[in-house]
C-alpha positions in Angstrom: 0.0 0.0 0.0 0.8 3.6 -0.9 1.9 6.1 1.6 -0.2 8.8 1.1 1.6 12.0 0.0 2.9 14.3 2.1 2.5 18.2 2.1 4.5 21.1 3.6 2.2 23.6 5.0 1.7 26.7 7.2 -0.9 27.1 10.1 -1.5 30.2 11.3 -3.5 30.5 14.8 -4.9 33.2 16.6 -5.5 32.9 20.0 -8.2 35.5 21.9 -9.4 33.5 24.7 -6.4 32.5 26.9 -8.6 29.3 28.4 -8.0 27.6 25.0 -4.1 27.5 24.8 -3.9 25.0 27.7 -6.0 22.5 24.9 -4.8 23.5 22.0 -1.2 22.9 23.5 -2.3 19.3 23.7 -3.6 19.3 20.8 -0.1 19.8 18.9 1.5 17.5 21.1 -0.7 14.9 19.8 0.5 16.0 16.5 4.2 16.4 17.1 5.5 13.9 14.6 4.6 16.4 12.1 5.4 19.4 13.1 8.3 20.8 11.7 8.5 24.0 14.0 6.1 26.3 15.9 6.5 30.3 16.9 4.5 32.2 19.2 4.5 35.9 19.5 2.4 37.5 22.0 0.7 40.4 21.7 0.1 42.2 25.0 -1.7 45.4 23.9 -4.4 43.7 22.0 -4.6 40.6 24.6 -4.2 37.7 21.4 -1.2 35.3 21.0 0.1 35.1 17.1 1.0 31.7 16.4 2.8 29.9 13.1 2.8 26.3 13.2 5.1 24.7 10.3 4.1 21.1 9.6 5.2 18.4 7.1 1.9 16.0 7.1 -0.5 14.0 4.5 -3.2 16.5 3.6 -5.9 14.3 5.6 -3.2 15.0 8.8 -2.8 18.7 8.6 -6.9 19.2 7.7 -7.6 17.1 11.0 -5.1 19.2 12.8 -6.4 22.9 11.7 -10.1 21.7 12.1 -9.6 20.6 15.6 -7.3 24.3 16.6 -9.7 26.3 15.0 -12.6 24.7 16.6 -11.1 26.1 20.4 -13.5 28.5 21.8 -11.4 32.1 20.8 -9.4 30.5 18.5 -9.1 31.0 14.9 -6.7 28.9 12.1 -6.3 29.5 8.6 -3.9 26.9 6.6 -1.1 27.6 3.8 0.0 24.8 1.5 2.9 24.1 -0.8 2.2 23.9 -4.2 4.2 20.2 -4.2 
């Protein structure tokens, strides 16, 4: 059977409601295998966190990932891909 083709791609999350990082932490330590790097920038004087999550996943992976961040009460996630 085929592996199923893998995809760099860019996650950008930001986080407004502070209660959420605590799960969404957990939720890209579940993913950790694929993640290629992560940076977090706070941003104090509007309250929000900035966050760029670099992964290297099948499509199906990196889908299931975004869905579940963006999903987070006060949490919002767009996704990037590589053209190959």
């Amino acid at each position: 059977m085929q592996e199923p083709q893998k995809r760099v791609a860019l996650i950008g999350i930001i986080v407004q409601d502070p209660a959420s990082v605590e799960r969404m932490n957990a939720i890209l330590h579940e993913y950790r295998e694929f993640i290629i790097g992560r940076m977090g920038l706070p941003y104090r004087e509007k309250g929000i966190s900035v966050i760029s999550v670099a992964v290297d996943a099948p499509s199906t992976v990196i889908s299931a990932l975004s869905g579940k961040i963006g999903m987070l009460s006060g949490v919002s996630a767009k996704t990037v891909y590589s053209t190959n």
